[in-house]
Backbone as a printed PyTorch tensor [residue, N CA C, xyz], in Angstrom:
tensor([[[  8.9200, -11.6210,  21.9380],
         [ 10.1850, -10.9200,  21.8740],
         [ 11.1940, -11.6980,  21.0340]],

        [[ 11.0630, -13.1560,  21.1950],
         [ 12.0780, -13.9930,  20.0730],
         [ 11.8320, -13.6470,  18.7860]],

        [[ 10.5970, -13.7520,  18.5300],
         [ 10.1800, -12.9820,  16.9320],
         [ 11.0800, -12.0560,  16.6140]],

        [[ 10.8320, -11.2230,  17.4140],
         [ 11.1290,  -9.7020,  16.9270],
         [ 12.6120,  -9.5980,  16.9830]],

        [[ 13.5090, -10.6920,  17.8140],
         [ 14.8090,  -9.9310,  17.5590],
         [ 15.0750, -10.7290,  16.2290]],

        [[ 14.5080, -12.5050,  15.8310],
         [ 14.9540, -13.1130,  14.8980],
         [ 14.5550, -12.2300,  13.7390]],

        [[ 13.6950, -11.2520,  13.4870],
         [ 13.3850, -11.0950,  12.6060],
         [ 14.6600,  -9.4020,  12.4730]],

        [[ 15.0940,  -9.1140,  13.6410],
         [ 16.1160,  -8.3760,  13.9150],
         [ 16.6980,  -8.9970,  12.6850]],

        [[ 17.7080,  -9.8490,  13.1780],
         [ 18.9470, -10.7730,  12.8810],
         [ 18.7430, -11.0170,  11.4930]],

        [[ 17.3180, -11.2780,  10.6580],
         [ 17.0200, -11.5640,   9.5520],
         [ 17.5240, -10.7300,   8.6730]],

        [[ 16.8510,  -9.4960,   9.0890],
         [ 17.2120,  -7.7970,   8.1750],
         [ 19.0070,  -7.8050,   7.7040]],

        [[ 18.8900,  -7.6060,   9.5470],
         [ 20.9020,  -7.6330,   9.3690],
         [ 21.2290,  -8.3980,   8.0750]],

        [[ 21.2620,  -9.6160,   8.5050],
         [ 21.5930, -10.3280,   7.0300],
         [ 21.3460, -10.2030,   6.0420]],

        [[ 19.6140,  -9.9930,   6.1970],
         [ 19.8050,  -9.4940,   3.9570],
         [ 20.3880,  -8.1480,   4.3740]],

        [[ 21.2430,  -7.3620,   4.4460],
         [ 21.6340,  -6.3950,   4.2420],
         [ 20.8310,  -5.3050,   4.0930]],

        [[ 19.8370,  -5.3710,   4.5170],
         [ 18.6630,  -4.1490,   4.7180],
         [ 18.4580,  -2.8450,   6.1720]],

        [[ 19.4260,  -3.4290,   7.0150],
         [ 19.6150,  -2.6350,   8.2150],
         [ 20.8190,  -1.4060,   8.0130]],

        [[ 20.3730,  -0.5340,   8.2770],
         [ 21.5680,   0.4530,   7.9250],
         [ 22.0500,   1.5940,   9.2900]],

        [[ 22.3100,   2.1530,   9.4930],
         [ 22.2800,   3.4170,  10.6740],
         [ 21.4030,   4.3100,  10.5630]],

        [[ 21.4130,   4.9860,   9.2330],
         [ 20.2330,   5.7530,   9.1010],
         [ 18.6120,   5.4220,   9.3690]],

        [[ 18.7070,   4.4600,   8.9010],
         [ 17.3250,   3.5580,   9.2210],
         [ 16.5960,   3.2630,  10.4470]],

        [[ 17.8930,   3.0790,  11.0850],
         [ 17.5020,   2.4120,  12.5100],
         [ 17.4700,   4.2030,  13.3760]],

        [[ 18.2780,   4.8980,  12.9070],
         [ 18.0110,   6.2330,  13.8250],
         [ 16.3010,   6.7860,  13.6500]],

        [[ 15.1240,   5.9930,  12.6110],
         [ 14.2070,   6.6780,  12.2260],
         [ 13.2730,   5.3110,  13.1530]],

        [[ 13.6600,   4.4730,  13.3230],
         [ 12.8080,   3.0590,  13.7890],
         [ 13.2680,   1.7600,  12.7930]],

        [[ 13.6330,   2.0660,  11.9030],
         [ 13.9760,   1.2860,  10.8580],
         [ 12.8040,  -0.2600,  10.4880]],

        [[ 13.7420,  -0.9580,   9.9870],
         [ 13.2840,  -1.7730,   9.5840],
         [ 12.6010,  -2.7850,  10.5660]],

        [[ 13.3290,  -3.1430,  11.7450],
         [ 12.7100,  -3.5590,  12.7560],
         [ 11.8510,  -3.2620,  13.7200]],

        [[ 11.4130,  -1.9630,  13.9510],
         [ 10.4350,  -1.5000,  14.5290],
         [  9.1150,  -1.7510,  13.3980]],

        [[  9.3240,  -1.1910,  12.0740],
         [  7.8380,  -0.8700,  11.2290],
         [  7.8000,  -2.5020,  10.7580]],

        [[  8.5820,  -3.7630,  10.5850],
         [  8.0010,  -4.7620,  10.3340],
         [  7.6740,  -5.8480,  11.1560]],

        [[  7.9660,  -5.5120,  12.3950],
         [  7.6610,  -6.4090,  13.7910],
         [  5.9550,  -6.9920,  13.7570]],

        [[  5.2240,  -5.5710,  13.1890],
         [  3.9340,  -6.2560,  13.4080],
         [  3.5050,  -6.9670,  12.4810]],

        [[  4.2200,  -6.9620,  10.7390],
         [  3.5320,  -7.3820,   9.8370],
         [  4.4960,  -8.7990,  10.4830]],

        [[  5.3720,  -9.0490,  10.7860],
         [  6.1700, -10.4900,  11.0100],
         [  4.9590, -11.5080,  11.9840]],

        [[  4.3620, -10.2900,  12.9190],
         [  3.8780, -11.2230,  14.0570],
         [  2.6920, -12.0050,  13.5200]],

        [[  2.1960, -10.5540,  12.1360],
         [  0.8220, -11.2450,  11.4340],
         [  1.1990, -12.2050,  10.6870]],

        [[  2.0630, -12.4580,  10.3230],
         [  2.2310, -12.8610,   8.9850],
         [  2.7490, -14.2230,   8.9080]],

        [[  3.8570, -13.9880,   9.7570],
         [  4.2520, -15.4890,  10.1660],
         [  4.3810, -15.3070,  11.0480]],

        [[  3.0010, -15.9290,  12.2860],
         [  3.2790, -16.3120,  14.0330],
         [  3.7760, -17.2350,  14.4210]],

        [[  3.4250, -18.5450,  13.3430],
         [  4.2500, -20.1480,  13.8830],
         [  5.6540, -20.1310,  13.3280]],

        [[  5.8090, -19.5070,  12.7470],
         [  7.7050, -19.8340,  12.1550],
         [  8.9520, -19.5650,  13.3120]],

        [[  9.2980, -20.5990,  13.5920],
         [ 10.5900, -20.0310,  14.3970],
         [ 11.5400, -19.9630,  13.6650]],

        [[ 12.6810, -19.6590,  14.6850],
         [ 13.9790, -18.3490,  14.1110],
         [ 14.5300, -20.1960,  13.7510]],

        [[ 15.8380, -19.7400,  12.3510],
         [ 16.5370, -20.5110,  12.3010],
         [ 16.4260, -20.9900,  10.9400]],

        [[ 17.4880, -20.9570,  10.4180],
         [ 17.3880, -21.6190,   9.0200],
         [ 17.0470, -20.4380,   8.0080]],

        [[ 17.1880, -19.0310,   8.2680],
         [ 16.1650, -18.6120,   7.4280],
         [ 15.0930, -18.5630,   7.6270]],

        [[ 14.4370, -18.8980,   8.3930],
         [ 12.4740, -19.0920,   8.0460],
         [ 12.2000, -18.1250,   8.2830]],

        [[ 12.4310, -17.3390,   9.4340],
         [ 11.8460, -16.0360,   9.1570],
         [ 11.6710, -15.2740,   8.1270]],

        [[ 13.0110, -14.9930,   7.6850],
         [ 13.2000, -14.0110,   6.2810],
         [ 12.7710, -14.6360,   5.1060]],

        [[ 12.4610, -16.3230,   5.2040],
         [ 12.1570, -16.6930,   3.6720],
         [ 10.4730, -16.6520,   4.0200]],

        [[ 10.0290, -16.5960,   5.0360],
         [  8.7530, -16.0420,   5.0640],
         [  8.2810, -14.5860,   5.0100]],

        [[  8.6440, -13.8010,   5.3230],
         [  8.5680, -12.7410,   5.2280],
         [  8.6980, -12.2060,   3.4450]],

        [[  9.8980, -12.4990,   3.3060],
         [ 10.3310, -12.2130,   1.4780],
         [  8.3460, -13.1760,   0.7000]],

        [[  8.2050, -14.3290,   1.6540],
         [  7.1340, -14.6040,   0.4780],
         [  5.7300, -14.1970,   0.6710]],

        [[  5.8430, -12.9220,   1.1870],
         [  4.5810, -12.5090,   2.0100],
         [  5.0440, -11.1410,   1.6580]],

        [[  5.9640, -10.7840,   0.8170],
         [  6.6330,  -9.5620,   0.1990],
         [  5.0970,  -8.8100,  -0.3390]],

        [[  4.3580,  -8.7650,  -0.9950],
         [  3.3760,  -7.9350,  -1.3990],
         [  1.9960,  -7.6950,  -0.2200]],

        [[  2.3730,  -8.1710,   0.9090],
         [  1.2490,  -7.9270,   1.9510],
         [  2.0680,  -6.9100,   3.1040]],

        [[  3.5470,  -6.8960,   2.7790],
         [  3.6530,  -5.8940,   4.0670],
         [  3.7770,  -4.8240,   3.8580]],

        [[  3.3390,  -4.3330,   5.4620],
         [  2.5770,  -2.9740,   5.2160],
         [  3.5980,  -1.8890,   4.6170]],

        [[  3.2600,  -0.7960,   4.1670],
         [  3.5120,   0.2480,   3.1960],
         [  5.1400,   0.7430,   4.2380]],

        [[  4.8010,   0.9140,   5.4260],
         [  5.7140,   1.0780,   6.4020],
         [  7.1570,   0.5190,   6.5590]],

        [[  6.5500,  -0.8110,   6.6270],
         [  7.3860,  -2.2930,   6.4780],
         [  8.9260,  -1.5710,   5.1300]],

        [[  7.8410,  -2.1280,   3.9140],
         [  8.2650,  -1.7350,   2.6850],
         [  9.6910,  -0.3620,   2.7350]],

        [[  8.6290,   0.6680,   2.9040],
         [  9.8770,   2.0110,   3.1040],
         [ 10.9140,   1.9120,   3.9230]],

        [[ 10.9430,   1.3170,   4.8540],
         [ 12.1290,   0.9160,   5.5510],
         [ 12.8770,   0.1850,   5.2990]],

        [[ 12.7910,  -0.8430,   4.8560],
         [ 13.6850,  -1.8970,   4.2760],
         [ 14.0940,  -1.0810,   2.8940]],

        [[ 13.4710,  -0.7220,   2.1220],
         [ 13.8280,   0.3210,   1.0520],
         [ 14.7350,   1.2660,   1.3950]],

        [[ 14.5520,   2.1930,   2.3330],
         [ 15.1880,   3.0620,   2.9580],
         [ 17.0900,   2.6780,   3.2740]],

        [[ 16.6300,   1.5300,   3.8910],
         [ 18.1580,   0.5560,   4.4620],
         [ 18.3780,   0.3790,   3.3550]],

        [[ 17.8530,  -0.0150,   2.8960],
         [ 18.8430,  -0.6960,   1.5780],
         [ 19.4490,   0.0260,   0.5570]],

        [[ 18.6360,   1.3060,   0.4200],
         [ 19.2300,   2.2130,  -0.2740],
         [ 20.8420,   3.1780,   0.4030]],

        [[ 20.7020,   3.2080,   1.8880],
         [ 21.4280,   3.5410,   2.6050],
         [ 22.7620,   2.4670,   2.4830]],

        [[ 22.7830,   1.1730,   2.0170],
         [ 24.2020,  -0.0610,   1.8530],
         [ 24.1990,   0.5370,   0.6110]],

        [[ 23.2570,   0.9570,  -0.4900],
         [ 23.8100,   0.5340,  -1.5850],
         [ 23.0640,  -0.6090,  -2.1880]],

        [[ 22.3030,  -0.8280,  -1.6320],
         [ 21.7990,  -2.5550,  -2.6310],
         [ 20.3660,  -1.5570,  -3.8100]]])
């Protein structure tokens, strides 16, 4: 459950979480599992989550991807 909210808190910050997003599951529901695969030993803090995740950018899943896409298109980035 620490995973999953740090990797919460991660999104927030890059600016990838939006309202719309999150009313569909958003970004934190569809990348919880590629986080758990992807990076299981990283704890929260410093970034590590999100700078792991960003370097593991071409393995998450298609899901992952559209959502964070989705948010982000929803800020504006």
């Amino acid at each position: 459950m620490t995973r999953f909210v740090s990797l919460c808190l991660v999104l927030a910050a890059a600016g990838a979480v939006a309202a719309p997003a999150l009313a569909q599951g958003g970004p934190r529901t569809a990348c919880a599992a590629d986080m758990a695969k992807l990076c299981p030993g990283v704890q929260p803090g410093n970034g590590a989550i999100r700078q792991c995740m960003m370097s593991h950018a071409s393995e998450l899943s298609d899901g992952c991807k559209a959502a964070i896409a989705a948010a982000r298109a929803a800020h504006g980035h």
